[in-house]
Backbone bond lengths (Angstrom), bond angles and torsions (degrees), N, CA, C in turn:
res aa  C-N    CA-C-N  psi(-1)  N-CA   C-N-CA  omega(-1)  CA-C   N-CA-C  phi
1 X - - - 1.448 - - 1.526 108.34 -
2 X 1.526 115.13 141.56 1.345 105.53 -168.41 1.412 93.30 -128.75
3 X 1.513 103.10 147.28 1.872 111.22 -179.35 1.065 106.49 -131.90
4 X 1.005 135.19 145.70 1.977 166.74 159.68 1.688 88.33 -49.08
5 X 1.387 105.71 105.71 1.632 99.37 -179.54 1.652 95.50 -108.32
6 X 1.497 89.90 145.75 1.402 113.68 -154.43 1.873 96.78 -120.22
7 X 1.001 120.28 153.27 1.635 113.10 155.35 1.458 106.16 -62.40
8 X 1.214 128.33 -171.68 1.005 132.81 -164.79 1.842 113.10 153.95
9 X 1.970 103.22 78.38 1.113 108.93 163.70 1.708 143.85 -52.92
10 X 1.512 103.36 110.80 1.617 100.65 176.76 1.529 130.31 -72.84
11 X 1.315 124.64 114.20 1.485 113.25 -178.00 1.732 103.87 -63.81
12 X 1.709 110.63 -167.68 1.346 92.90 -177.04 1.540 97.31 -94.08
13 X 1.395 133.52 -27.49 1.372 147.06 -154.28 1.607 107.74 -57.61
14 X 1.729 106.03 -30.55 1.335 118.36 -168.52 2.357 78.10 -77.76
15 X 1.435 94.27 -74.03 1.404 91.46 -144.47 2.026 103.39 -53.34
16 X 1.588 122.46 7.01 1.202 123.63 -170.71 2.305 84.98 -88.85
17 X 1.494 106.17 -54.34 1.280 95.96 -171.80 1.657 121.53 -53.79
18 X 1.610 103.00 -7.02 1.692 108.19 -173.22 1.739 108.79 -75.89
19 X 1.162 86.32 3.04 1.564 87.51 -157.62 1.787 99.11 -134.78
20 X 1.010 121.38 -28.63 1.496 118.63 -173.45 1.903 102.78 -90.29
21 X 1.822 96.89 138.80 1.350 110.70 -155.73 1.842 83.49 -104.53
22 X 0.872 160.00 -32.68 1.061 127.16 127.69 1.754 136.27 56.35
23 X 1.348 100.22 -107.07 0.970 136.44 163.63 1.637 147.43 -95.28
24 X 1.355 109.31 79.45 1.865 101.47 -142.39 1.436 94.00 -101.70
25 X 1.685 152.78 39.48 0.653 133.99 116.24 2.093 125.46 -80.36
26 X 1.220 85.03 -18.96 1.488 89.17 177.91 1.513 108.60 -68.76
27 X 1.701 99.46 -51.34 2.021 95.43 -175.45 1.748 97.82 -64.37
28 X 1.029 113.80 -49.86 1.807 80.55 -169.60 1.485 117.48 -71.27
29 X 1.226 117.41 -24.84 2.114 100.56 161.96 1.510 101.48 -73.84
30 X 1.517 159.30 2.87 1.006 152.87 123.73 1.466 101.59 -26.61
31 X 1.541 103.87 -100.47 1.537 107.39 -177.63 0.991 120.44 -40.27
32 X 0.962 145.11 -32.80 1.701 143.58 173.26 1.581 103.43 -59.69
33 X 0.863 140.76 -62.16 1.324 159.80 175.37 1.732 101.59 -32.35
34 X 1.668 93.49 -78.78 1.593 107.81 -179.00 1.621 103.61 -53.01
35 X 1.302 130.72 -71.01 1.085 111.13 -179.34 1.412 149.27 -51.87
36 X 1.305 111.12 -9.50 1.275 139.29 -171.38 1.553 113.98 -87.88
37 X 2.306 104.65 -41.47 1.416 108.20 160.94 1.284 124.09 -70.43
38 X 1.572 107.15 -16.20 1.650 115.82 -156.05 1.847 95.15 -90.97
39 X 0.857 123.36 -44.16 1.421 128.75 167.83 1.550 114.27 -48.10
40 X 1.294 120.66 -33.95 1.431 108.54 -147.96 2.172 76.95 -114.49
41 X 1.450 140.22 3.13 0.901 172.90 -125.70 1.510 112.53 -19.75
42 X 1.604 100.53 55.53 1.621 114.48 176.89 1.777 99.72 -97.19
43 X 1.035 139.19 12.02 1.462 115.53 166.26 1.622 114.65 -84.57
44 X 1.272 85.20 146.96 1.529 109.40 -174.87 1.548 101.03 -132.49
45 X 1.269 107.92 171.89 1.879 129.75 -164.24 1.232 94.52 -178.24
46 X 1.667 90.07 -168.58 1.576 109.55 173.00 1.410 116.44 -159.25
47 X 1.176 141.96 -161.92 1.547 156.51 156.26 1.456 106.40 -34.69
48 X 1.495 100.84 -85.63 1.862 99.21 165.01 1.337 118.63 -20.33
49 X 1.148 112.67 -72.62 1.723 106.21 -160.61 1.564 92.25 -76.32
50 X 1.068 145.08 -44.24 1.755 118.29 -177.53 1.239 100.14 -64.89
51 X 1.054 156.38 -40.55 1.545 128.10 -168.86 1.853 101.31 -97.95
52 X 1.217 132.73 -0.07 1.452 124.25 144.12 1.789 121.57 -52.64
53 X 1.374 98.89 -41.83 1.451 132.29 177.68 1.300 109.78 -52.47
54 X 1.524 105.40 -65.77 1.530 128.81 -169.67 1.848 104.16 -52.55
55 X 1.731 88.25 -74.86 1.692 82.98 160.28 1.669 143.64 -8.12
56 X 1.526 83.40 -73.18 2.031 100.67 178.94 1.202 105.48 -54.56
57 X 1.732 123.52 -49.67 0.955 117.66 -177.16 1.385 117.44 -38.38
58 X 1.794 109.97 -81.83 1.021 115.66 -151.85 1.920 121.61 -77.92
59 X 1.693 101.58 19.64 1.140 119.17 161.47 1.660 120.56 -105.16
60 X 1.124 118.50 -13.51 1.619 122.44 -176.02 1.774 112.38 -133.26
61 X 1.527 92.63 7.83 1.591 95.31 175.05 1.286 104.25 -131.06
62 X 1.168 119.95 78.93 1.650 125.93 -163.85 1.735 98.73 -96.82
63 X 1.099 93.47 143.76 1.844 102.58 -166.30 1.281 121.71 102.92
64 X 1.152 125.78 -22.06 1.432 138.39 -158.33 1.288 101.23 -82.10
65 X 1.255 154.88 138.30 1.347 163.15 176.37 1.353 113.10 -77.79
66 X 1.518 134.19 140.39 1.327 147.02 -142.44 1.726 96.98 -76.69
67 X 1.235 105.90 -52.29 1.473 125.56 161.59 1.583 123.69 -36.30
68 X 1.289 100.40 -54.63 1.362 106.96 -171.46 1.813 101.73 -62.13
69 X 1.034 100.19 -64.55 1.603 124.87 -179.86 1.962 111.14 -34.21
70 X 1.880 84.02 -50.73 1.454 89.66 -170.68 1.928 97.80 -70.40
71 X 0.845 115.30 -24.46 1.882 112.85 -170.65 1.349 100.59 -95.91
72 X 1.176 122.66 -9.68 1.746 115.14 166.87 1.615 105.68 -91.62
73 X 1.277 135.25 -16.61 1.370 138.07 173.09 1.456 108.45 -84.03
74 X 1.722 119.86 -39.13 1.343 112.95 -166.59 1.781 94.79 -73.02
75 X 1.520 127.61 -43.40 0.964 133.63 163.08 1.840 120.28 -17.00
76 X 0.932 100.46 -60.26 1.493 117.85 -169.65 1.871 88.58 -78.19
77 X 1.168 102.92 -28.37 1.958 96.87 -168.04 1.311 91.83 -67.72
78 X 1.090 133.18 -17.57 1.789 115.57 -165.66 1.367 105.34 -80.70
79 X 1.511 113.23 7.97 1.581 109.47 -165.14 1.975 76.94 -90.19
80 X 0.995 120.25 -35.55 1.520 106.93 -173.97 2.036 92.48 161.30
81 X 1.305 96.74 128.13 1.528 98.06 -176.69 1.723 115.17 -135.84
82 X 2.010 99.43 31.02 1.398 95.31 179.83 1.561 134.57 -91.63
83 X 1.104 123.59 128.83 1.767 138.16 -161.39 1.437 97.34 -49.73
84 X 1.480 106.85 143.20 1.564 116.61 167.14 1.612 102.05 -49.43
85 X 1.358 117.67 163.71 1.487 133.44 -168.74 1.949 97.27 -175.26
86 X 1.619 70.32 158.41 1.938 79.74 -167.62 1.219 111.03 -46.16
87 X 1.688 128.16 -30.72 1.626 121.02 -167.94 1.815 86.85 -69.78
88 X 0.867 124.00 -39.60 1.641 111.04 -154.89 1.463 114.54 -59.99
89 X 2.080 105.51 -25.44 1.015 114.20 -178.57 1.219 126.95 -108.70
90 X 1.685 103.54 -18.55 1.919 91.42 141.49 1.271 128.84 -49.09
91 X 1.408 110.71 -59.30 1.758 119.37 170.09 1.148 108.58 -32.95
92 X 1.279 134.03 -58.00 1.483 147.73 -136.55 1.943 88.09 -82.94
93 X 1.325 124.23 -41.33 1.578 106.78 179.70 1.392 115.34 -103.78
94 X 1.497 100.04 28.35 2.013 115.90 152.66 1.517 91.75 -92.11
95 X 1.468 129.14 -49.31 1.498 114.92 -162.95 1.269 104.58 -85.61
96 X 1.282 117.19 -13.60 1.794 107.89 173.52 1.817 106.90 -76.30
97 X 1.169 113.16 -43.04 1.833 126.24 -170.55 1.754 69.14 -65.74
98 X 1.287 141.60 -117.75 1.463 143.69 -141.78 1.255 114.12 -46.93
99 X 1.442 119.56 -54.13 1.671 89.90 177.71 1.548 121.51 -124.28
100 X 1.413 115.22 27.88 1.245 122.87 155.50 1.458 114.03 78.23
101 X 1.357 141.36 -5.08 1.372 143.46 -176.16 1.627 117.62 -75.55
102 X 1.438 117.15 155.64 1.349 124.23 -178.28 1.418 118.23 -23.82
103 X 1.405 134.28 135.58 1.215 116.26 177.31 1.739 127.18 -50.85
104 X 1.560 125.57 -35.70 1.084 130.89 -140.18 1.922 78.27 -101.71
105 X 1.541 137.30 -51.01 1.879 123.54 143.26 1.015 105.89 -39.20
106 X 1.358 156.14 12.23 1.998 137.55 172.23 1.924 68.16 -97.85
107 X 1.386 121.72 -78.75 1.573 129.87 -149.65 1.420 97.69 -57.77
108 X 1.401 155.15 -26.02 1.015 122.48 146.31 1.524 134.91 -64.90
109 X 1.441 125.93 -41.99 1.366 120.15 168.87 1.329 104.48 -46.94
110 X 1.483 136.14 -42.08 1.251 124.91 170.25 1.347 116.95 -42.34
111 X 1.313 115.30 -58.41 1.848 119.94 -162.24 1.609 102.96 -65.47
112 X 1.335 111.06 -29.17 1.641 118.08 -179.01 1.367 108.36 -71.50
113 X 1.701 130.50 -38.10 1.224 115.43 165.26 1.039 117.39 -84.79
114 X 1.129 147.39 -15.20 1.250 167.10 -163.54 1.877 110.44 -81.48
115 X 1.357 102.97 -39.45 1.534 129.05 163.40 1.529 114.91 -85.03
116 X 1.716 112.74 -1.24 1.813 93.84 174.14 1.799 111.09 77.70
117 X 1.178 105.86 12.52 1.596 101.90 169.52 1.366 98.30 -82.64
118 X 1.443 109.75 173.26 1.332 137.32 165.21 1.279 128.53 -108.25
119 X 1.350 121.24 -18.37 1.491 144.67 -142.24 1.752 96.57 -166.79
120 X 1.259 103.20 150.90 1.520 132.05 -168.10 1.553 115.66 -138.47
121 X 0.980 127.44 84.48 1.604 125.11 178.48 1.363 106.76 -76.58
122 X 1.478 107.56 123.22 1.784 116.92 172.41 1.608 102.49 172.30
123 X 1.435 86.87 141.08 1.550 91.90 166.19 1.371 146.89 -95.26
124 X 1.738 87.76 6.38 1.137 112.50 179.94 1.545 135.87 -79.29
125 X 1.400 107.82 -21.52 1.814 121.12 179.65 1.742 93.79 -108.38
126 X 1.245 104.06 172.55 1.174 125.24 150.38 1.426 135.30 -10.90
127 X 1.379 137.60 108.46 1.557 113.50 -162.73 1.653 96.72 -105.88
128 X 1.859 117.53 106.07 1.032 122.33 140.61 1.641 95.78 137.44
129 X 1.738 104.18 -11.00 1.932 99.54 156.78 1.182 126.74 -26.74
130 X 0.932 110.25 159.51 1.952 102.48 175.17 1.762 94.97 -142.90
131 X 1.223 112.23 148.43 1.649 137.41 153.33 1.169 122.45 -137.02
132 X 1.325 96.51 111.02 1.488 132.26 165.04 2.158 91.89 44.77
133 X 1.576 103.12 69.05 1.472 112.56 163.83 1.828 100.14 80.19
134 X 1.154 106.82 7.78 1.877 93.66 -176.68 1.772 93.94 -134.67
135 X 1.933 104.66 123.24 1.280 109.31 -164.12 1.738 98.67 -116.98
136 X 1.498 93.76 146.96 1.475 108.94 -177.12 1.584 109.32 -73.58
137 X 1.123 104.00 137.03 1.428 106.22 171.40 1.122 110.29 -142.27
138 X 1.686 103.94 133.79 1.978 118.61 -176.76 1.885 91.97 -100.57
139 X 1.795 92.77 117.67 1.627 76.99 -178.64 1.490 120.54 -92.03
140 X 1.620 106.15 19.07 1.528 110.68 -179.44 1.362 92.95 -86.68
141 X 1.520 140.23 -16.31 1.277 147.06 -167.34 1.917 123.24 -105.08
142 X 1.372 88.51 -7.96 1.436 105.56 -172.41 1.551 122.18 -139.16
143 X 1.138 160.75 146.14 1.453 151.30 -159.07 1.548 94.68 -122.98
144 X 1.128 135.52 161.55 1.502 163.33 166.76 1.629 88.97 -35.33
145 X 1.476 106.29 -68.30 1.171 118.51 -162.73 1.935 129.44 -57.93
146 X 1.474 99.89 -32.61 0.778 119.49 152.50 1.185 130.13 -43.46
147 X 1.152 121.92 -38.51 1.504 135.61 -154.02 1.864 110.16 -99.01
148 X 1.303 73.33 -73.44 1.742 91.54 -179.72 1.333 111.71 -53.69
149 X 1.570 115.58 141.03 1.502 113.55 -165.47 2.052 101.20 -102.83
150 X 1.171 82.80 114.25 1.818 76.05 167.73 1.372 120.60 -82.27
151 X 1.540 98.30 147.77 1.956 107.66 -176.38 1.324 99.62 -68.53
């Protein structure tokens, strides 16, 4: 099966449910999700979400070695690991004036258009808003398949 690969920004909430035992219908539509972008190798992020990431980790993954942690974050950095900057935060009070969400969600929808995605993974906004060509997606509400456009 072949798909139209798209960028496709990860919030951290998605990549926190991939990993939290918790909740095991959420981590496996997590993983399904992640693996599905990571294969086809349109995920993107940024700075924010690895050190949101980094955080959770090293508060709910106790035992884990500084190392380990730090090479499972740089890992995930290759999806894209660039620092907020003034465009993100001009952008960021177009997405606060239009769709009204927390400031620090306005500065990621920024970095996601700002990065050329199309699509936004999180469960945190709106599932199926759009700004200016980049659409929210709740992936407990939506499947891979759904999403991704086949040729």
């Amino acid at each position: 099966m072949n798909f139209t690969i798209e960028p496709i920004f990860i919030d951290t909430n998605v990549l926190v449910y991939a990993r939290d035992k918790r909740n095991a219908d959420k981590r496996e539509r997590a993983r399904t999700w992640l693996a599905a972008i990571t294969d086809l190798g349109c995920a993107r992020t940024n700075l924010q979400v690895l050190n949101e990431l980094t955080r959770w980790i090293l508060k709910n993954e106790l035992g884990r070695s500084l190392r380990d942690v730090q090479d499972e974050v740089e890992t995930i950095g290759a999806w894209g690991a660039r620092p907020i900057d003034q465009d993100d935060t001009e952008l960021a009070w177009l997405v606060r004036e239009n769709l009204g969400y927390q400031w620090f969600d306005c500065l990621l929808v920024a970095a996601a258009q700002l990065a050329g995605c199309r699509y936004f993974l999180t469960e945190d906004m709106a599932h199926g808003a759009v700004f200016e060509g980049l659409t929210l997606i709740n992936p407990f509400r939506a499947s891979p398949g759904d999403v991704l456009q086949r040729n």
